[in-house]
KENUPA-742871 format. One record per residue (C-alpha): residue number from 1; residue in three letters; x, y, z. Coordinates in steps of 0.02 Angstrom, whole numbers. Example, Ala and Ser with C-alpha at 12.3 -4.5 7.8 and 13.67 -1.06 7.14 Angstrom:
2
<rec k="1" r="ALA" u="615" v="-225" w="390"/>
<rec k="2" r="SER" u="684" v="-53" w="357"/>
! end
This chain:
278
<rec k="1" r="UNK" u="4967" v="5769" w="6419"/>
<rec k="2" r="UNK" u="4915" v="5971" w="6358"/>
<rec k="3" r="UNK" u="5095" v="5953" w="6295"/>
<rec k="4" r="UNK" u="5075" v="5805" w="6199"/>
<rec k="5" r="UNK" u="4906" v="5876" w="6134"/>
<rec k="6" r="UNK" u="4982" v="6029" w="6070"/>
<rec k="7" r="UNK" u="5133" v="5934" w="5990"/>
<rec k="8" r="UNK" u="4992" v="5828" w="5890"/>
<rec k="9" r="UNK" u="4906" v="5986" w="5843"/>
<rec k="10" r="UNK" u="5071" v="6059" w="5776"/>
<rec k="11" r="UNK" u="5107" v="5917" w="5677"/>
<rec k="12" r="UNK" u="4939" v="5910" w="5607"/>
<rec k="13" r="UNK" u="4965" v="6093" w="5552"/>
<rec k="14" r="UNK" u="5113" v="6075" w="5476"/>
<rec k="15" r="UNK" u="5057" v="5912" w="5369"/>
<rec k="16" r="UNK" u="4897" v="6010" w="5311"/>
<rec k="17" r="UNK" u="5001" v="6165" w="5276"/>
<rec k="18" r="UNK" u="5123" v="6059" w="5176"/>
<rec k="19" r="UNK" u="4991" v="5962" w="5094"/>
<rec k="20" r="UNK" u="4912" v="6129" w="5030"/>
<rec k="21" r="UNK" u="5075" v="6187" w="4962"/>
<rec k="22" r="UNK" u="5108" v="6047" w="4867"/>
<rec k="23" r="UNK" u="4921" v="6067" w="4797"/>
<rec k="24" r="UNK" u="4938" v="6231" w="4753"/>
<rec k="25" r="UNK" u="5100" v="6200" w="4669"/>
<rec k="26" r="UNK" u="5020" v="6062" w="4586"/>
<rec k="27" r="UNK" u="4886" v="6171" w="4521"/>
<rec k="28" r="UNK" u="4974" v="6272" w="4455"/>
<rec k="29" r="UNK" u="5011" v="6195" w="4284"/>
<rec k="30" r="UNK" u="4847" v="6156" w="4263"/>
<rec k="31" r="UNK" u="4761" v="6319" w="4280"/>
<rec k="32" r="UNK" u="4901" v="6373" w="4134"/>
<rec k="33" r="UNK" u="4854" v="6248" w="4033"/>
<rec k="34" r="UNK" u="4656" v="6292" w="4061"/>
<rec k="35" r="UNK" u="4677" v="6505" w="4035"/>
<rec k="36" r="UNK" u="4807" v="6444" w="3874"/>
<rec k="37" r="UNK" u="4642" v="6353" w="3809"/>
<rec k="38" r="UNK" u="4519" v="6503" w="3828"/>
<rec k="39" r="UNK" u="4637" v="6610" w="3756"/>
<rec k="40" r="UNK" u="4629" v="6700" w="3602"/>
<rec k="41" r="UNK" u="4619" v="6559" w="3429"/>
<rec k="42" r="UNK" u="4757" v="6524" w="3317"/>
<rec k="43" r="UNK" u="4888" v="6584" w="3482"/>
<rec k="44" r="UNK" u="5072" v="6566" w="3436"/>
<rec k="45" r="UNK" u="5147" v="6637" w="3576"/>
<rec k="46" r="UNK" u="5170" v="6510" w="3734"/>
<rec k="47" r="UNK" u="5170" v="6656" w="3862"/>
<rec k="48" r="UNK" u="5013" v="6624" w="3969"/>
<rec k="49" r="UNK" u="4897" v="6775" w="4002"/>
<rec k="50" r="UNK" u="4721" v="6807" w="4019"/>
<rec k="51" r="UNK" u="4647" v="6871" w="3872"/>
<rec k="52" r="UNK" u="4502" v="7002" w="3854"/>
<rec k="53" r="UNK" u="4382" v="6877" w="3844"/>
<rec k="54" r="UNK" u="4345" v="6661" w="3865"/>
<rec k="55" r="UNK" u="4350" v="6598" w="3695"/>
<rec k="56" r="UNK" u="4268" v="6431" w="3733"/>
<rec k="57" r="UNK" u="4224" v="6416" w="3556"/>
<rec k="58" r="UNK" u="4409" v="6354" w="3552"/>
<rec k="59" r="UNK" u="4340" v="6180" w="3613"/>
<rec k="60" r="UNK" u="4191" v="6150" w="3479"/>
<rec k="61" r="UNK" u="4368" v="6197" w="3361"/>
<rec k="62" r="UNK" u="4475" v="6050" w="3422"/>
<rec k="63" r="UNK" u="4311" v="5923" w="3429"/>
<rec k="64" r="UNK" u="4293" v="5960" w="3242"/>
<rec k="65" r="UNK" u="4446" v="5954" w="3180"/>
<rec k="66" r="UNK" u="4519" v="5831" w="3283"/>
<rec k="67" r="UNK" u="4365" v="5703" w="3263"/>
<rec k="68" r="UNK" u="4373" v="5710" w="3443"/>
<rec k="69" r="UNK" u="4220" v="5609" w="3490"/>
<rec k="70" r="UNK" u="4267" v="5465" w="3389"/>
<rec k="71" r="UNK" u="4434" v="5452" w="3472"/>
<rec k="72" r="UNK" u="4361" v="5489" w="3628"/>
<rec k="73" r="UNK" u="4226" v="5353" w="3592"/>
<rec k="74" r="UNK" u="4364" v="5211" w="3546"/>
<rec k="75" r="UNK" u="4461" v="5267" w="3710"/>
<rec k="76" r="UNK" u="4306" v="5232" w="3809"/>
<rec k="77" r="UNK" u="4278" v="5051" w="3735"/>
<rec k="78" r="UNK" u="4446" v="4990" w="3768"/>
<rec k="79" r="UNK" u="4454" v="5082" w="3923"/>
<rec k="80" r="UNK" u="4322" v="5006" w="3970"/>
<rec k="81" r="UNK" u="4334" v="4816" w="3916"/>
<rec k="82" r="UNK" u="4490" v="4790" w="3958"/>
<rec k="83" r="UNK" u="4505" v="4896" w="4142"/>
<rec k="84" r="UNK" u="4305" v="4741" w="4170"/>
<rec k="85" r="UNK" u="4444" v="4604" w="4080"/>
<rec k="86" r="UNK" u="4573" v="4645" w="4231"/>
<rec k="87" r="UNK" u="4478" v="4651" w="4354"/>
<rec k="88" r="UNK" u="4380" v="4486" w="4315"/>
<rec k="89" r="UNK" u="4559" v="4388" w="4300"/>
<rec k="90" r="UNK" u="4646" v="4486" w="4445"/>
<rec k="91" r="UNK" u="4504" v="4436" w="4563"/>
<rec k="92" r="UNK" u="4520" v="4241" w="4569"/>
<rec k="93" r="UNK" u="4677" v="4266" w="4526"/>
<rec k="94" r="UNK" u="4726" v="4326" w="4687"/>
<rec k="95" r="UNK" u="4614" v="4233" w="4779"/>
<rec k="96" r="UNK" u="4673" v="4067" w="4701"/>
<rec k="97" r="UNK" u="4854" v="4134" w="4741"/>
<rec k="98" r="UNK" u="4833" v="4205" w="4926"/>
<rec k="99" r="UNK" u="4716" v="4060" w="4979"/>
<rec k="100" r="UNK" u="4748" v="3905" w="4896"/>
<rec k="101" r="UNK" u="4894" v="3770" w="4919"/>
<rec k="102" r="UNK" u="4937" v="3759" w="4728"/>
<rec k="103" r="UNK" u="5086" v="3675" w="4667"/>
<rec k="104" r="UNK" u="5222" v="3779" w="4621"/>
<rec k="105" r="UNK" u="5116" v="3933" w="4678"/>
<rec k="106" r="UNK" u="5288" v="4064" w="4746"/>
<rec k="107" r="UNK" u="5360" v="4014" w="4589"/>
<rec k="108" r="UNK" u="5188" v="4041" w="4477"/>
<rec k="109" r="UNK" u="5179" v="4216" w="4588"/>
<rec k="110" r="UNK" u="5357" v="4292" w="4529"/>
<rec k="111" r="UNK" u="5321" v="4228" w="4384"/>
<rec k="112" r="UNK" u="5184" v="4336" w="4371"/>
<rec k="113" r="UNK" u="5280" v="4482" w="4439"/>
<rec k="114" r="UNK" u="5409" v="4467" w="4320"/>
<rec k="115" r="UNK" u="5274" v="4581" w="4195"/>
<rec k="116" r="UNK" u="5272" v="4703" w="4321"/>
<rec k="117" r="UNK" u="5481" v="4741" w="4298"/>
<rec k="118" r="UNK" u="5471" v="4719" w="4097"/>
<rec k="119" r="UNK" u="5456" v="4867" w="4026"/>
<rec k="120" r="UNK" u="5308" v="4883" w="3878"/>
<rec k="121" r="UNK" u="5437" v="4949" w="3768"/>
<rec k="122" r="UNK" u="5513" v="4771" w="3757"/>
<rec k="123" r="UNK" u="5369" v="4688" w="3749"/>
<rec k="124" r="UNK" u="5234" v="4763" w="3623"/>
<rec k="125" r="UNK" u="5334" v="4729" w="3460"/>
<rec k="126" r="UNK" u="5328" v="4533" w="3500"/>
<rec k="127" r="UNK" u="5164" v="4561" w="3543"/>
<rec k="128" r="UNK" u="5122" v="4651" w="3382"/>
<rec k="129" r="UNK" u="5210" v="4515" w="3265"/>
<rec k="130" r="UNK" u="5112" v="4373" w="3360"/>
<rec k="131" r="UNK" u="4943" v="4466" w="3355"/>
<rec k="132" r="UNK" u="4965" v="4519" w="3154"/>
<rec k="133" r="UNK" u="5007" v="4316" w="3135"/>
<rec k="134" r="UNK" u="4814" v="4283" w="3206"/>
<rec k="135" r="UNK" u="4721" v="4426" w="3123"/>
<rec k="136" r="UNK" u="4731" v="4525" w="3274"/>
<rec k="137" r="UNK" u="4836" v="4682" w="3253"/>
<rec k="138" r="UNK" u="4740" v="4837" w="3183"/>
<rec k="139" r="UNK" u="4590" v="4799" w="3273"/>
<rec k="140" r="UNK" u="4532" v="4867" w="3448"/>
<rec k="141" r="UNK" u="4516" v="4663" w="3504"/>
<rec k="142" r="UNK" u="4698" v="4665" w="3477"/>
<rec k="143" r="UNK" u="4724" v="4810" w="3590"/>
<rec k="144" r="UNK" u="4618" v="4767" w="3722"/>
<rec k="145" r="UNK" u="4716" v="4605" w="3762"/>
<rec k="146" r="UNK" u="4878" v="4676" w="3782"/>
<rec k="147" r="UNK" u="4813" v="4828" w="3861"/>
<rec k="148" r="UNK" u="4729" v="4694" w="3990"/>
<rec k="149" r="UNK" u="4886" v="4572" w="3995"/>
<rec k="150" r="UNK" u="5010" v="4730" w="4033"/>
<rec k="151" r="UNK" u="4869" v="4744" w="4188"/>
<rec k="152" r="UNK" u="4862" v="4580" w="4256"/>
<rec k="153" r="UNK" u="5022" v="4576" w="4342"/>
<rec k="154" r="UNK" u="4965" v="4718" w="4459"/>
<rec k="155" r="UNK" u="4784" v="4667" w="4469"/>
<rec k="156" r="UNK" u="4836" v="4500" w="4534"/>
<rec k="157" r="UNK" u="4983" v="4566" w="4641"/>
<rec k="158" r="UNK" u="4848" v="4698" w="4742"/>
<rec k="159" r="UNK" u="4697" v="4588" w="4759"/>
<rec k="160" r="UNK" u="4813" v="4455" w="4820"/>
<rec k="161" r="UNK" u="4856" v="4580" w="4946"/>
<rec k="162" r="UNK" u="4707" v="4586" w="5015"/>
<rec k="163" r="UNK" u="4652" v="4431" w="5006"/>
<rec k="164" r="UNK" u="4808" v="4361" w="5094"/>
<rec k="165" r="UNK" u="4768" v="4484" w="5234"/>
<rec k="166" r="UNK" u="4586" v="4462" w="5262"/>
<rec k="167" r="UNK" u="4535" v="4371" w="5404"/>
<rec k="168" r="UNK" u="4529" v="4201" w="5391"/>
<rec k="169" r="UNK" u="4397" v="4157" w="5527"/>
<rec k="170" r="UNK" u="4276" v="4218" w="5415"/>
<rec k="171" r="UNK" u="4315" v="4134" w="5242"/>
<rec k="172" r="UNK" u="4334" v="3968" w="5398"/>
<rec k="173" r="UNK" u="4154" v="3996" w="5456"/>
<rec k="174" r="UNK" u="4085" v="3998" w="5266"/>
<rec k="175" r="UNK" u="4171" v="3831" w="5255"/>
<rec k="176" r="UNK" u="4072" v="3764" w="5415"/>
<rec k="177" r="UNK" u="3927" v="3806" w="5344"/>
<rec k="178" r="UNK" u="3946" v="3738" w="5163"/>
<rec k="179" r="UNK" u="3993" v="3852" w="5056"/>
<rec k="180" r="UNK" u="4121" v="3827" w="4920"/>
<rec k="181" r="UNK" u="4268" v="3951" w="4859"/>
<rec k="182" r="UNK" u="4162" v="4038" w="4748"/>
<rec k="183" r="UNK" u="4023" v="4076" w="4883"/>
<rec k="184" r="UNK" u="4175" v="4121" w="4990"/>
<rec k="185" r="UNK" u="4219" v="4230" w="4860"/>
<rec k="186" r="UNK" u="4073" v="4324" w="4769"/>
<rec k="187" r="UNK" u="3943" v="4321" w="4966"/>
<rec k="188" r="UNK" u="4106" v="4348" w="5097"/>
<rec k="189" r="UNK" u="4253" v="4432" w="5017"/>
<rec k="190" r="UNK" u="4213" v="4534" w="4880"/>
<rec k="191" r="UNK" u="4093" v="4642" w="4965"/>
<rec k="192" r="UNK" u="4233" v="4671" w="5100"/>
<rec k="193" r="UNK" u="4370" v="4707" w="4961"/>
<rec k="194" r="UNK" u="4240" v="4846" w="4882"/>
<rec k="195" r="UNK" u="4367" v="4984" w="4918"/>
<rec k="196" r="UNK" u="4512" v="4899" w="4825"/>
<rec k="197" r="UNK" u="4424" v="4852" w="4689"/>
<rec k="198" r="UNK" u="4362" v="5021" w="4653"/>
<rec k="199" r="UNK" u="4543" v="5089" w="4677"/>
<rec k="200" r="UNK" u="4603" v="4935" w="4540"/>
<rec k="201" r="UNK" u="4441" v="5014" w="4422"/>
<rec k="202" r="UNK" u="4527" v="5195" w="4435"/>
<rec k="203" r="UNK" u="4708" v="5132" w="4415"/>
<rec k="204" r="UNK" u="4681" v="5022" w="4266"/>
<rec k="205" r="UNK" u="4544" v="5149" w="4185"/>
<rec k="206" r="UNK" u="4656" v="5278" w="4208"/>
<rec k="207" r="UNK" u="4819" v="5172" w="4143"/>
<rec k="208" r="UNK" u="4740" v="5121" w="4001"/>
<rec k="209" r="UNK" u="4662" v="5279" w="3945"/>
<rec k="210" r="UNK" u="4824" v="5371" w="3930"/>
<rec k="211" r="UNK" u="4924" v="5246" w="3876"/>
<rec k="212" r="UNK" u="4987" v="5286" w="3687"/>
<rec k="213" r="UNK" u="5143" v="5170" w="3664"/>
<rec k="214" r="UNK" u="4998" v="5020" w="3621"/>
<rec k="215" r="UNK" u="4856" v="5097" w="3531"/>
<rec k="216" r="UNK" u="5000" v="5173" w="3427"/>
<rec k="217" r="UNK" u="5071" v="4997" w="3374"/>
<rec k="218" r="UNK" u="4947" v="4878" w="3371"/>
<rec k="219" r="UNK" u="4818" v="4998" w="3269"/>
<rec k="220" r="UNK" u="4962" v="5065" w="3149"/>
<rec k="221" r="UNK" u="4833" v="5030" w="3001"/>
<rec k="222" r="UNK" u="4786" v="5214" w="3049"/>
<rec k="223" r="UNK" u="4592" v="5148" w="3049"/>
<rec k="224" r="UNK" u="4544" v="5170" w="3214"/>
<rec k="225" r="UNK" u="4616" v="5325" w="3345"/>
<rec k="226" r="UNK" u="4604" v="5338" w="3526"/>
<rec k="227" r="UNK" u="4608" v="5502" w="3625"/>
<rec k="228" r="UNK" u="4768" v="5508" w="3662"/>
<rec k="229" r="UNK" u="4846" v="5460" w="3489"/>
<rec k="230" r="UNK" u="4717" v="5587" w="3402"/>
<rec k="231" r="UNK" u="4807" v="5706" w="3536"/>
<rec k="232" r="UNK" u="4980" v="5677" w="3448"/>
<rec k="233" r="UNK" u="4908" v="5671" w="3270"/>
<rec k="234" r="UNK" u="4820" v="5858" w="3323"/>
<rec k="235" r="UNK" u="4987" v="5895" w="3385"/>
<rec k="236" r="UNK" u="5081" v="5850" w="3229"/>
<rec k="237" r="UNK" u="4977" v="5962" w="3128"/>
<rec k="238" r="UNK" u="4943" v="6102" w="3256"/>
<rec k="239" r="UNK" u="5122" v="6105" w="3345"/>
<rec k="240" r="UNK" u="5123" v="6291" w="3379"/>
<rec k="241" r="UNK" u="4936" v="6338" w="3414"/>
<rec k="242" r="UNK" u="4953" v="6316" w="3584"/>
<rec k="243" r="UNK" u="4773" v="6364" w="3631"/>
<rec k="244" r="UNK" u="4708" v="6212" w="3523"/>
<rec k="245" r="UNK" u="4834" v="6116" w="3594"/>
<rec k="246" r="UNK" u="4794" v="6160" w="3760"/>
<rec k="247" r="UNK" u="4590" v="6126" w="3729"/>
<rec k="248" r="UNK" u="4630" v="5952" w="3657"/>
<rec k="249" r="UNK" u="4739" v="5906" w="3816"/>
<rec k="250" r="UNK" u="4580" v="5959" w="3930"/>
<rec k="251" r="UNK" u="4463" v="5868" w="3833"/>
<rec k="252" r="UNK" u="4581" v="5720" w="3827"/>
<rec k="253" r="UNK" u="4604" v="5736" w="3986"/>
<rec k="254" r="UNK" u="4440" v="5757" w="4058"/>
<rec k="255" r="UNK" u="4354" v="5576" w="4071"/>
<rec k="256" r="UNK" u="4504" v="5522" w="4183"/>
<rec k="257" r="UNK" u="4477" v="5674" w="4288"/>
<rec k="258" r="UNK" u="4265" v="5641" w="4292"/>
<rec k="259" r="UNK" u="4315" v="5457" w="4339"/>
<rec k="260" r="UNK" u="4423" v="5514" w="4493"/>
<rec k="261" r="UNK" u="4310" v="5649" w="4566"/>
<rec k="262" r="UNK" u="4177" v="5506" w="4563"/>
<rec k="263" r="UNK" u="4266" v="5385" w="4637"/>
<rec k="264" r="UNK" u="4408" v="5477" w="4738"/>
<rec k="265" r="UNK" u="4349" v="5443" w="4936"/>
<rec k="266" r="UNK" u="4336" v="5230" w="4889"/>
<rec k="267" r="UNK" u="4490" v="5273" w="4780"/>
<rec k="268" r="UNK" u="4582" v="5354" w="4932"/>
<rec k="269" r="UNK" u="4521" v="5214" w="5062"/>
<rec k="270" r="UNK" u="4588" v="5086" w="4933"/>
<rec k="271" r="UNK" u="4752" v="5144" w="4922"/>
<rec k="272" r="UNK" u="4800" v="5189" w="5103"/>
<rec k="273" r="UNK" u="4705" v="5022" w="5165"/>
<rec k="274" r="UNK" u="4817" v="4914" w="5042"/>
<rec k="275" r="UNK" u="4969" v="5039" w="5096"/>
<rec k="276" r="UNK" u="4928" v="4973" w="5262"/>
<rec k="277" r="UNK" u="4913" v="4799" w="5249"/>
<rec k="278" r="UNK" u="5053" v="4788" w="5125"/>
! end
C-alpha cells in the first residue's frame, strides 16, 4: 500500500513538474512579445532586451494610429452576436439530435459534421458571391452569419455530447410529471450543462475574435475593420517597428485573454467533463 502511495506521489510530481515546464516554455514568447512592446518607440531591431525604461506611451501610439477602439469595438459586436447566435442554435440543436427519434437523424448528424472537415478557405468565396447577391456582403450582418454558420457544426456536435450522455431518468421523471421538451430543456438540462456551455461561450468567442480569413472577405468594401484585420493593416504600414507591432498584438490580444481568466475554472470543467464523456 506505502508503495503504491509513493508511486502515486511520484507520478503526480512528475505531471506537475512537466506541466510547469511546458508553462514556462509557453511563456516564454509572450513575455518577448510584452518587454518588445515597452521598449524604446520607433524600434527596428527585433533583438529583445529590456530597455532603460517602460515606454507604455507606446500603447496610447498604436490606439491612435491604428483606430484601435473602433476595430476593437466591431470585433466585440460580432464576437458577440454571433458566439449568443451559436449557442442559441447549437442548444436545441443537440438536444433535438441526441434525444429525439427524427427521421433521417445519423444521416442529418454527418451531414452536419461534414462543416466541421471543410475547410473555410473553400467555403467563404461561395459564401461571399451569395451574400453580395442579397445585399449582404460589406456589412457586419453579413459577417456574423457565416462567422455563426462556420460554428454550428461544433456547437451542435458538443452539446449533443452532452445531452446524449445525461441521464435519462431525469429528463423521464420531467415527463411523469408533465413537462414538455422545452421545460425538459430550459428547468432540467441546461442548468446541468452550465459548464459546457460556458466552455462553447469561450471557444466560439475566442474563434471568432481572431478569425481574419472572414472579416477580410466579406467586409472588402474597407468600411468597417475588426481587431484583427486593423492588426494586418497596422502591420502593412508599420512592418519593421516591432515595438508598435508588438503593442497592437497585446491589445488585440487582450479581450480573449480577459474572457479566459474570467471564465477559465467552468472553461476547464467543460472541457475535461466533455473529454470524459466523449
Amino acid at each position: 500500500m506505502e508503495k503504491r502511495m509513493r508511486t502515486s506521489r511520484a507520478h503526480a510530481l512528475t505531471g506537475q513538474v512537466v506541466v510547469t515546464c511546458a508553462a514556462a516554455l509557453a511563456m516564454v514568447p509572450l513575455i518577448g512579445v510584452v518587454i518588445m512592446a515597452l521598449g524604446e518607440p520607433d524600434t527596428q531591431d527585433s533583438t529583445i532586451r529590456l530597455s532603460d525604461s517602460f515606454h507604455f506611451g507606446n500603447f496610447k501610439a498604436v490606439w491612435d494610429l491604428a483606430d484601435m477602439g473602433t476595430a476593437l469595438a466591431t470585433s466585440f459586436k460580432v464576437s458577440i452576436t454571433a458566439t449568443l447566435l451559436t449557442l442559441l442554435l447549437s442548444v436545441p440543436a443537440g438536444y433535438a439530435l441526441a434525444r429525439f427519434k427524427l427521421p433521417l437523424r445519423n444521416a442529418l448528424f454527418f451531414i452536419l459534421l461534414a462543416g466541421l472537415m471543410l475547410p473555410n478557405e473553400s467555403l467563404i468565396i461561395p459564401l461571399f458571391f451569395d451574400f453580395r447577391e442579397v445585399g449582404l456582403a460589406d456589412n457586419l450582418i453579413g459577417v456574423v452569419l457565416v462567422e455563426t454558420a462556420l460554428g454550428l457544426p461544433f456547437g451542435c456536435f458538443w452539446m449533443r455530447t452532452f445531452f446524449r450522455d445525461a441521464p435519462h431518468e431525469i429528463t423521464d421523471a420531467g415527463r411523469v410529471d408533465g413537462a414538455n421538451s422545452f421545460v425538459i430543456l430550459v428547468r432540467l438540462l441546461l442548468p446541468m450543462a452550465m459548464p459546457q456551455l460556458l466552455a462553447l461561450i469561450v471557444l466560439s468567442f475566442v474563434w471568432t475574435w481572431n478569425d481574419l480569413l472572414v472579416p477580410l472577405v466579406m467586409l472588402s468594401g474597407g468600411r468597417e475593420l475588426t481587431a484583427p484585420m486593423s492588426l494586418a493593416t497596422f502591420q502593412g504600414q508599420y512592418t519593421t517597428d516591432y515595438t508598435y507591432l508588438s503593442a497592437g498584438a497585446i491589445l488585440t490580444a487582450l479581450p480573449v485573454i480577459a474572457v479566459y481568466l474570467v471564465l477559465q475554472r467552468s472553461f476547464a470543467h467543460g472541457i475535461t467533463s466533455g473529454a470524459m464523456k466523449g
